[in-house]
N, C-alpha and C positions, 0 to 999 in steps of 0.2 A: 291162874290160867288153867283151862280143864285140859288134861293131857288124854291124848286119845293112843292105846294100844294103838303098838306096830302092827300085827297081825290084822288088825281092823282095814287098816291105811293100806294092807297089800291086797286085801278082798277088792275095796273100792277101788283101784288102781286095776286089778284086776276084770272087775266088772264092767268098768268103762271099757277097759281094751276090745272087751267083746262084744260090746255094741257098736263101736267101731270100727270094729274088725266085722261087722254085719252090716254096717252099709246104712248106718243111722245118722249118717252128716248128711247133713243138706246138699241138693244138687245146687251145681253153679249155673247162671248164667251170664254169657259174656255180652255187652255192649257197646257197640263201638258209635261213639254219637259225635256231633256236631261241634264245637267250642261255643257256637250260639245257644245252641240247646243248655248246653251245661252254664255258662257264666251266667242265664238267667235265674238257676234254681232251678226249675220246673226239676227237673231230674233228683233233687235232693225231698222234692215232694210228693213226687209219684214212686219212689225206690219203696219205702215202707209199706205203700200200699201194696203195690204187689207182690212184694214176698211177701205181707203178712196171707192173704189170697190164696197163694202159690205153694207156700213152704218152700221158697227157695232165696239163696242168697243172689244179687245183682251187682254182675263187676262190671261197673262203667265206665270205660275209655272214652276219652273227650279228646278230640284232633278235629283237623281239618277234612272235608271231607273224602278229597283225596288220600289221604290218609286213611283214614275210615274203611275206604272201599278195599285199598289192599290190605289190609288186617282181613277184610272176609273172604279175598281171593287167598291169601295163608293160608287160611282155618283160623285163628287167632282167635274170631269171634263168633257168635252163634246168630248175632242179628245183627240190624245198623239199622241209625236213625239219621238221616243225612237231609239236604238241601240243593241239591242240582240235577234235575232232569235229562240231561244226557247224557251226565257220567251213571246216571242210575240204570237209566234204560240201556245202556251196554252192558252194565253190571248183571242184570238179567237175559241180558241177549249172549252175553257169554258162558251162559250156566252156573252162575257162581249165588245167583240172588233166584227166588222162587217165584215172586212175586213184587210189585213196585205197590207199595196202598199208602196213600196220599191221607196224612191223619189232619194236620194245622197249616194255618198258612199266615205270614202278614207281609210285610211289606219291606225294601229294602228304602234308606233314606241316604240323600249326600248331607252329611252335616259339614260346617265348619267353620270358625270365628266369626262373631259378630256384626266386626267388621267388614267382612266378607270382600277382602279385598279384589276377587274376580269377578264379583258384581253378579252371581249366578244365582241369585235368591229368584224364587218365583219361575225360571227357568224350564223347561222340560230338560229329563236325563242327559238327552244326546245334544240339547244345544249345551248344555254347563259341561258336559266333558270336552266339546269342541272350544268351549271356551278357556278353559283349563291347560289344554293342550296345545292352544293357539297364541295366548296371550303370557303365558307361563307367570300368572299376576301371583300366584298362591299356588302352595306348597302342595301335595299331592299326599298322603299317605294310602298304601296298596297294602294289599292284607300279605300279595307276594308267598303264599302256601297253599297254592292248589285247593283252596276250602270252594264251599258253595260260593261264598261272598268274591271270592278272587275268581270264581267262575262266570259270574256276572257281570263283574268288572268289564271282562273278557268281553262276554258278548255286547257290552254297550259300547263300548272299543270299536268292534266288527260293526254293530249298526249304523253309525257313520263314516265306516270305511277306512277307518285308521286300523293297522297292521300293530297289534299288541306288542308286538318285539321290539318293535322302531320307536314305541310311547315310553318304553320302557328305559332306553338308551337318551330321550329327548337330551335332559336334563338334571340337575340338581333340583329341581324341583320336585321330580320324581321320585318318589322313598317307597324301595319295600322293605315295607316291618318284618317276615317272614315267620307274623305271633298271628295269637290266636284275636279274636275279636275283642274283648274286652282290655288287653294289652293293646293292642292298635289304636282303640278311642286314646286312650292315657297317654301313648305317644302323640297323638295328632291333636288332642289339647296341652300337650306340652310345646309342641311346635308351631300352636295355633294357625292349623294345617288342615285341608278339607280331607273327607274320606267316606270311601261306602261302607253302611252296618245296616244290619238287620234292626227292625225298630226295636225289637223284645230287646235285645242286648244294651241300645242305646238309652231306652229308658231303665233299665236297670242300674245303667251306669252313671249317668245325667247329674247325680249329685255331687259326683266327683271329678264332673269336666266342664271346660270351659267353652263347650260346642253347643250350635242349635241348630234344628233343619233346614235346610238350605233349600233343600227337592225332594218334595214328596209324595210328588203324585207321576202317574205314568204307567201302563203296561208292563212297559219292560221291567221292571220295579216288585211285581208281584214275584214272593218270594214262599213255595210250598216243599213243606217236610213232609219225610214220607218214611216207612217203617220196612224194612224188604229179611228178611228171614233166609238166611244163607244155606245154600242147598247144601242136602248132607249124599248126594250123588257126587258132589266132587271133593266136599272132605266129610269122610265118614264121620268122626269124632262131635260132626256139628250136634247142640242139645236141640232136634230138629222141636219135638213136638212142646219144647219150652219155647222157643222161640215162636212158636205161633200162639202160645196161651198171651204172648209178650203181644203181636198185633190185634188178637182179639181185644184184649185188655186197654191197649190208644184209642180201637177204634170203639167201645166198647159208647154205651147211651150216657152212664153214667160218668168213665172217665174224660169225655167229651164235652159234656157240664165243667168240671174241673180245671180242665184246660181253660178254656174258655171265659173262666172268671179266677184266670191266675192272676194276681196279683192288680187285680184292677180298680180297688179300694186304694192299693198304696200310691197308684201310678195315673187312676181318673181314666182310664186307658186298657182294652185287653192287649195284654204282649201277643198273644195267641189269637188264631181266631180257628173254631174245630172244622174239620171239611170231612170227615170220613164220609166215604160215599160219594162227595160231589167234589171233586177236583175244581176249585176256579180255573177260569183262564187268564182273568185280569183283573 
């Protein structure tokens, strides 16, 4: 074995300290995204591309997106990639977010047993949750963590008039899982139990549950991510001018391509579908 001088080993030691001590690590940026976004991948696919891009490292926090939102009202993170249009839009109406820019959009689904013992297949959203809630035929799993998806919930709840507190007390039938989406499907095919997901998630996970869509078509159903850059007026520390290379870069011609034919070979299916610039309504 070639032995290397001590005095060598203290120059190099030395040397490195001082490039270090100069400011030659990489900047960080912080993420705080979705459980959807992340239990699909996309996120383990686009990180590389952008620090290589960039020269920067990407710290990625995956929660709900309630969660999400108050990490940026902290300072905790420098941007957020989230999925619920009201909480986003206070998010911004409170100063905490710069801008709302609406990158992908798809769709949410009810899936649940085969058997579909509530008889909700083919259904629109609000007749199968009135069913569900009515009939109490099949088990319910709720994402139950303030995410987008438990946002949605929510509002199909409100659009037939049922009081989400009172749906929540019904019954044993009622279960919140209080995980993240990809834990939810694994609970609600283990209990062969219906439940709302985003389709990227559900098709990611499909091969390891025993659910299939139930209801998928509907308005209320359309489900768009959006990329909003945390103002560094209310916490200075924000990495302000990374985090907008970060929405350039979603909404970008090329990473929009990318999106958009993620994973669609393995799946026959885009998880994603890219909208920069044109927000759907439905």
């Amino acid at each position: 074995m070639k032995r290397v001088a001590v005095p060598y080993l203290l120059v190099v030691v030395a040397v490195l300290s001082v490039l270090v001590g100069a400011g030659c690590t990489k900047e960080r940026l912080r993420v705080a995204t979705t459980t959807s976004l992340y239990d699909t991948g996309i996120w383990d696919y686009l990180e590389p591309i952008f620090e290589e891009e960039y020269g920067v490292e990407l710290d990625v926090l995956y929660a709900g997106t309630g969660i999400a939102l108050e990490y940026g009202r902290r300072g905790d993170v420098d941007v957020i990639t989230v999925h619920a249009k009201s909480q986003e839009l206070q998010f911004v109406a409170e100063g905490y977010g710069v801008e709302r820019v609406p990158f992908a959009y798809n769709y949410f689904l009810i899936v649940g047993p085969e058997s579909d013992p509530a008889g909700i297949n083919g259904m629109s959203p609000e007749d199968a949750f009135k069913r569900l809630v009515d009939t109490s035929l099949g088990a319910f799993i709720s994402r139950g963590d303030d995410s987008g998806t438990h946002s949605k919930e929510k509002a199909i709840w409100q659009s037939i008039g049922y009081n989400y507190e009172v749906v929540r007390q019904a019954g044993d039938w009622y279960i919140e899982a209080g995980r993240g989406m990809g834990p939810t499907l694994l609970m609600a095919s283990e209990k062969q139990a219906y439940t709302l997901t985003d389709m990227g998630t559900f098709h990611s996970y499909k091969g390891k549950i025993g659910l299939v869509p139930m209801v998928d078509t509907g308005g209320i159903l359309l489900n768009v991510y959006s990329v909003i850059a945390c103002n560094p007026e209310k916490n200075p520390n924000v990495s302000y001018e990374m985090a907008i290379n970060l929405v350039n870069f979603l909404t970008s011609t090329e990473i929009q391509e990318i999106i958009g034919d993620y994973c669609i070979q393995e799946y026959g299916t885009p998880l994603f579908i890219p909208c920069a610039g044109n927000e759907p309504t439905s």
